[in-house]
N, C-alpha and C positions, 0 to 999 in steps of 0.2 A: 174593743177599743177603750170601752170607761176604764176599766179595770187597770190598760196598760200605762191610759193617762195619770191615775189615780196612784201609782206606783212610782213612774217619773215624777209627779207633781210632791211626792212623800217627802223626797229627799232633798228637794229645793230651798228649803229654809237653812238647811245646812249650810251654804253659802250665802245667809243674811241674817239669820238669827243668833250666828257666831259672835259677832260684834260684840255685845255687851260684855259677853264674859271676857273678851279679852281688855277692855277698857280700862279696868287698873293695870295691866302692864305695859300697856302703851303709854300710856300717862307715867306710870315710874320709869319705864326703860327711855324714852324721848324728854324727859322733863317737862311735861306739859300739863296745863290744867282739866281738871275735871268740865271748865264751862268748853274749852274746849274741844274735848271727847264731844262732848255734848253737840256741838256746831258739826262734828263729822257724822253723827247719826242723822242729825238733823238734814244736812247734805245728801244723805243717803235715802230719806223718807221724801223729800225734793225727789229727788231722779228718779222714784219711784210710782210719783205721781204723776208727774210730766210723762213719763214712760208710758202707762196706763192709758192716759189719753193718748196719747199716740200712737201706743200698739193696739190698742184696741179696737181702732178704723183699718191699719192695717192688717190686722188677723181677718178682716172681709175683705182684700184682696189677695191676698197673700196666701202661701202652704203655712196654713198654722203647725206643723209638725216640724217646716223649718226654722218658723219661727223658735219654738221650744227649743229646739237643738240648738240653733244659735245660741240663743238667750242665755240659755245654760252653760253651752262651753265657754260665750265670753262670761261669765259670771265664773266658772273656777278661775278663770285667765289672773280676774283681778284679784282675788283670792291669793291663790297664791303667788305674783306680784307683792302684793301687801305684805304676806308672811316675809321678805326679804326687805323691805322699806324701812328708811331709816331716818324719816322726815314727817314732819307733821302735814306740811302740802299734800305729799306724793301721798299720804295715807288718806286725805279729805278729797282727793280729787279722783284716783280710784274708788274709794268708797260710794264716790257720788255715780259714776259712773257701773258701779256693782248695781247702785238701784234699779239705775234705767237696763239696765239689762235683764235684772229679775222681773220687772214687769212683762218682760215679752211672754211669759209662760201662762200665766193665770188667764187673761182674756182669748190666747190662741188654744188653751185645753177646752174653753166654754166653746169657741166656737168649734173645736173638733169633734166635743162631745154633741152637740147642736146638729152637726151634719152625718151623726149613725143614730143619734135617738129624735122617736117624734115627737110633737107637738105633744099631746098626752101623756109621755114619757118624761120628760124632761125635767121634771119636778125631782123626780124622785131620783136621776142621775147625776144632777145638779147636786143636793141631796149628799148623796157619796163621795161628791168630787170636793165639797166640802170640807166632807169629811178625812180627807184625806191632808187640806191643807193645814188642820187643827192637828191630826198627827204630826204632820211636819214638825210642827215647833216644842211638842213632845218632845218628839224623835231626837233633835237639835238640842235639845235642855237634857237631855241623859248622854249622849255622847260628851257635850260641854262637862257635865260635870263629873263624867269619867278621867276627862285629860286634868279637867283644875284638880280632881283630887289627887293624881300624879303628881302633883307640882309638874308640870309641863311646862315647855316656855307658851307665850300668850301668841307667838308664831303659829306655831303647834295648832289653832284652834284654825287656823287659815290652810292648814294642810291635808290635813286629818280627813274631818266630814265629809270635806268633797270629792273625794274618793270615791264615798257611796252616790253620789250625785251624778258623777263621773262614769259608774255603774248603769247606775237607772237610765242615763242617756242614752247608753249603747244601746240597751234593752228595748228603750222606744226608737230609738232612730230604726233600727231591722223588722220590729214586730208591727208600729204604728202606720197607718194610713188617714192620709186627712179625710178622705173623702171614702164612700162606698165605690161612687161611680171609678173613681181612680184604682181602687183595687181591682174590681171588676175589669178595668181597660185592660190592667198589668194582668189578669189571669186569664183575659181570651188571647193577648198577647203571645202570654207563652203557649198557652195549646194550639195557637195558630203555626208558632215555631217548632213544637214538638210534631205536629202534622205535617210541615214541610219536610222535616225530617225521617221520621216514618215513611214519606212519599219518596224522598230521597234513597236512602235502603233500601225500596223494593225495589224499587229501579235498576240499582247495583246491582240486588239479590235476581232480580230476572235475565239481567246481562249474563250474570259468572254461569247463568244454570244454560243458557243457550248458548253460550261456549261449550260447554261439558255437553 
């Protein structure tokens, strides 16, 4: 489960670390000022914070894996939204809204990570998970600077990345479980279904043969 978190969590700066690169062509393409670029980041480190606190009481009640997935698909939502906006509002009030969305990831991976590793463990998968979210913004600053050096439009930087993020969700939504115990429910689940089944077949199979 670290690893799958660690993977999903790679790709999420994608959809927030994108921003600055594209800031000068928002500001030339809209006619807007730089203080204002500046108020939309700002908007967005807002939502992000407020987000935090708020998902992070929620990821103890909640399926932190739905969490993630949520968070994430509404975060490409606004994304690419934004790549089509042609307004400096409709760009500050999604972006504000991209923050609070990217929060829901970071505290429901801790607690997902939390509930497969112990108490003496958790340093060092903490640790990892870490390290994965300094890759992100890596990861985010080589992709960005692939499309700027295209001359790409400043769109382009709201399309693109998230894609891979887009990926990484799938990945965790099928592979991830929040919990041990919920895996385990889901796998005596089905061996309990594959058993009625089996039971079901001999059943069949002992009818056709006392026919015959």
């Amino acid at each position: 489960m670290l690893f799958v978190t660690m993977f999903c969590y790679l790709f999420f700066y994608t959809g927030r670390h994108n921003f600055g690169w594209a800031a000068r062509g928002i500001a030339k393409e809209l006619d807007i000022s730089f203080q204002q670029v500046d108020w939309i980041s700002f908007a967005m480190l807002m939502g992000y914070a407020i987000g935090q606190l708020i998902n992070g009481n929620l990821a103890d009640r909640w399926s932190p894996k739905i969490m993630i997935v949520a968070g994430g698909g509404l975060s490409i939502l606004c994304n690419l939204v934004i790549s089509f906006a042609g307004s400096y509002t409709a760009i500050l009030v999604l972006w504000t809204l991209n923050g609070y969305f990217q929060s829901m990831a970071w505290g429901s991976g801790g607690k997902l990570i939390s509930n497969w590793w112990s108490i003496s463990e958790r340093g060092k998968a903490f640790g990892f998970y870490t390290m994965a979210a300094g890759s992100s913004s890596v990861l985010t600053f080589l992709m960005a600077l692939v499309l700027v050096q295209q001359e790409q439009s400043w769109r382009t930087l709201f399309r693109y990345p998230i894609l891979f993020l887009a990926g990484a969700l799938l990945v965790f939504l099928f592979v991830a479980y929040s919990d041990p115990k919920k895996k385990a429910i889901l796998l005596l689940t089905k061996k309990k279904e594959s058993r009625i089944r089996k039971t079901h077949q001999n059943k069949l199979q002992h009818q056709k043969n006392k026919r015959s």
